[in-house]
C-alpha positions in Angstrom: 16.3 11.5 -13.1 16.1 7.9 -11.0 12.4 7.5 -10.2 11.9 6.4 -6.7 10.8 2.9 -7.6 11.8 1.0 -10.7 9.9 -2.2 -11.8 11.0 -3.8 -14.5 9.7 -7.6 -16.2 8.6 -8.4 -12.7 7.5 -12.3 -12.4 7.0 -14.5 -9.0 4.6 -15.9 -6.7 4.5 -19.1 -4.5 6.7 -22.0 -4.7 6.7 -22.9 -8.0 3.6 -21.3 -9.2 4.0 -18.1 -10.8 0.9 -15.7 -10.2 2.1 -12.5 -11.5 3.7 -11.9 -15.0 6.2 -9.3 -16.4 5.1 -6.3 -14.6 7.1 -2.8 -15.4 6.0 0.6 -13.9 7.7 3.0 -12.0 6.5 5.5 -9.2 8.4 8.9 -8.7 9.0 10.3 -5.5 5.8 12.4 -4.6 3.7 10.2 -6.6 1.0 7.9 -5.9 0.3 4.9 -8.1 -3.3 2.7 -8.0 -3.4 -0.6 -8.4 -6.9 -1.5 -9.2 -8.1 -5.1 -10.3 -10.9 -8.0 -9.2 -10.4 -10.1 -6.3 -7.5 -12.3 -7.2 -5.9 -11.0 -9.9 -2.5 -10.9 -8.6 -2.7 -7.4 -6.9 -1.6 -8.7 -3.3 0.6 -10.9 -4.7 2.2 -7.6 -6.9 2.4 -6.1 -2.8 4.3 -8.4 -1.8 7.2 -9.1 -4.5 8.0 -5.2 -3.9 7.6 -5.4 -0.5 9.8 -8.5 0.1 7.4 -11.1 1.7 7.8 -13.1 -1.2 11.0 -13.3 -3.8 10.6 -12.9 -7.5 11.2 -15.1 -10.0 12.6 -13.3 -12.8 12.8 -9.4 -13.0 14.0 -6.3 -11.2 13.1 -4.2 -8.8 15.1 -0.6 -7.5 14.6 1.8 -5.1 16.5 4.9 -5.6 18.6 3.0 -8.4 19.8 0.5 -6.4 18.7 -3.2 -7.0 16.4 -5.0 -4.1 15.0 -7.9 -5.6 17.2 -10.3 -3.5 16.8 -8.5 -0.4 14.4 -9.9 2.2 11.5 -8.1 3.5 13.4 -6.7 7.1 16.0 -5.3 4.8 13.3 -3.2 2.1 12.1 -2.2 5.5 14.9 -0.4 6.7 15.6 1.6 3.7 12.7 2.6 4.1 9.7 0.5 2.6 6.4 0.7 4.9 4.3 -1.8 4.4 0.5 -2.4 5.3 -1.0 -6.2 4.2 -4.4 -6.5 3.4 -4.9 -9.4 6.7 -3.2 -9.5 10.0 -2.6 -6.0 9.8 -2.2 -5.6 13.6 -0.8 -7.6 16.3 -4.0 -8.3 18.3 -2.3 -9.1 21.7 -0.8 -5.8 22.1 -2.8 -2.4 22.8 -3.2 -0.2 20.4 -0.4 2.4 22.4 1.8 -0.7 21.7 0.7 -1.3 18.0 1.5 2.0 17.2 5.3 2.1 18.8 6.2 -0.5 16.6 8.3 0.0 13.8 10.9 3.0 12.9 8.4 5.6 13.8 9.1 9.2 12.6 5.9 11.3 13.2 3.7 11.8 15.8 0.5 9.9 16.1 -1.4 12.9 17.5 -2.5 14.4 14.2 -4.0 11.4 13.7 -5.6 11.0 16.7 -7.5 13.7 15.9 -8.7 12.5 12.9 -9.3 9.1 14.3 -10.5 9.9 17.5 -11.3 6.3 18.2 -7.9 5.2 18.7 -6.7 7.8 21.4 -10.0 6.2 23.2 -8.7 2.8 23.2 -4.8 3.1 23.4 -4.7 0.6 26.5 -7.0 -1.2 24.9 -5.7 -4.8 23.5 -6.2 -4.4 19.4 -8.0 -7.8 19.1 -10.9 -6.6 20.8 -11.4 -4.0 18.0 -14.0 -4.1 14.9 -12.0 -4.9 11.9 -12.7 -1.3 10.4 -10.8 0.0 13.8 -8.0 -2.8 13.3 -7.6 -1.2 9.9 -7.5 2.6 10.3 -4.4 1.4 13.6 -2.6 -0.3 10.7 -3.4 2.2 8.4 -2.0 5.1 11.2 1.0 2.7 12.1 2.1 3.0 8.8 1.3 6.4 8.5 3.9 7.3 10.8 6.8 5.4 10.3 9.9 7.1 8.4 9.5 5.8 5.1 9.8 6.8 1.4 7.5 4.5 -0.2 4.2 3.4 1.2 2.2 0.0 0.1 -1.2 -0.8 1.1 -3.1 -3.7 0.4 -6.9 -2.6 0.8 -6.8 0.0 3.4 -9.9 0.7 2.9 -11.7 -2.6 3.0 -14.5 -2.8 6.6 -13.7 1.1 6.9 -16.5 3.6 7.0 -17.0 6.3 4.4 -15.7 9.2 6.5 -13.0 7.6 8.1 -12.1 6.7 4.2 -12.1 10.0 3.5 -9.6 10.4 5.9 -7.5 8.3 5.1 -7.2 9.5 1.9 -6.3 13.3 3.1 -3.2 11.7 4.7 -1.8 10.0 1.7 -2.4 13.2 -0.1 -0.3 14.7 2.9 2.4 12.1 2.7 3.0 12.7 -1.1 2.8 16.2 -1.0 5.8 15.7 1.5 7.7 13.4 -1.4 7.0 10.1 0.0 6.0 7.7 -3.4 2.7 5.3 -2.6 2.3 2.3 -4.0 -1.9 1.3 -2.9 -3.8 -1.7 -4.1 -7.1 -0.9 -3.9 -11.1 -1.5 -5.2 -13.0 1.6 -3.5 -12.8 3.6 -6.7 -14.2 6.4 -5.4 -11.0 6.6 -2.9 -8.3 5.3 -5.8 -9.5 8.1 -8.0 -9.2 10.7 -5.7 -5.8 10.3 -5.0 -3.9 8.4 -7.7 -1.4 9.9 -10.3 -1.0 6.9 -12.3 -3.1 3.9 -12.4 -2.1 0.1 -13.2 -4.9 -2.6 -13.7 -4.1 -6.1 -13.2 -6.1 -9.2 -14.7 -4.5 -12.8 -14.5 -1.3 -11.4 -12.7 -0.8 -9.5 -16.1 -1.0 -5.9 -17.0 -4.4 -5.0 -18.5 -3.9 -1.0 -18.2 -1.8 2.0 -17.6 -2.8 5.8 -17.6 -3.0 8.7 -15.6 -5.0 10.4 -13.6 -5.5 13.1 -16.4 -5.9 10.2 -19.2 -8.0 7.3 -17.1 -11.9 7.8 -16.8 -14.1 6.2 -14.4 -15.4 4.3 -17.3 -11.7 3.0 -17.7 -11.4 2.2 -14.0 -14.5 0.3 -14.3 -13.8 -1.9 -17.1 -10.7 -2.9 -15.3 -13.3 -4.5 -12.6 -15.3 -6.1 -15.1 -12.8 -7.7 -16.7 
């Protein structure tokens, strides 16, 4: 059976300078993979190769079997690629109503409106004028929402408070229990480990581990950190 994303000797970064190296993993449909590793490792950069913000230098990607690598970033999108960046997550000019009507939007925010209460508040309110752990659960909800297959998020939880983090993480559960696969870069291990399937650890744009949730301990999950 084709797994929903397909990642094979995947190489790239900016310009001429490589920053990630022969990367292979693949995420099934209804599956959630963590990518966990220090600050700049490559994990962002890893975001973005899939997500088509940057092209790759040598290796392929496939969603559903089909080859993407040389498709820019609006195209990914519309078969159905979500994307949340770890910065300028939001366009902070428009309102937070506005924000959230972006983008090929297939659910209804309201659910999570009332999980995030704060954002019904404020929906005529312009999103600059928002804390950066508000700015963050919008772009987190915006994405949320759009008709998608596979999710990536860079950080989600970075600025956000422990509840609210919480939250978040009962709505990826939702989103893979309805067969959408998740791709999430992330360094709250208390959040990654909750919801992950299958973990990849990144040092020097390079692979330094693989497992599942069954076969990776905390203890593993840490040593990826300290690396």
């Amino acid at each position: 059976m084709t797994a929903l994303l397909e990642i094979d000797g995947l190489t790239g970064g900016y310009q001429d300078t490589n920053v990630v190296f022969d990367i292979s993993v693949k995420i099934e449909a209804g599956s959630l993979l963590g990518v966990l590793g220090r600050n700049g490792v490559g994990k962002t950069t890893f975001a973005r190769l899939v997500q088509g913000g940057i092209q790759a230098s040598h290796g392929e990607i496939r969603l559903d079997g089909q080859p993407i690598g040389n498709l820019p970033a609006h195209v990914r999108r519309c078969l159905g690629i979500g994307y949340m960046p770890q910065t300028a997550m939001v366009f902070d000019d428009l309102t937070v109503q506005e924000n959230l009507s972006l983008g090929r939007n297939g659910k209804p925010p309201d659910r999570y409106f009332d999980l995030f209460p704060r954002l019904a508040e404020r929906l005529k309110q312009p999103a600059g004028t928002m804390s950066g752990g508000e700015r963050k659960i919008l772009a987190f909800v915006r994405t949320m929402i759009e008709d998608t297959k596979l999710i990536i998020l860079d950080e989600p939880s970075e600025g956000v408070q422990p509840e609210n983090i919480d939250r978040m993480a009962g709505c990826l559960k939702e989103r893979v229990a309805e067969g959408a696969g998740v791709l999430l870069c992330e360094q709250n291990l208390n959040m990654l480990a909750g919801v992950s399937d299958l973990f990849l650890g990144i040092d020097s744009g390079r692979v330094s581990m693989t497992g599942t949730a069954a076969s990776t301990s905390r203890e593993d999950l840490n040593a990826v950190l300290m690396l």
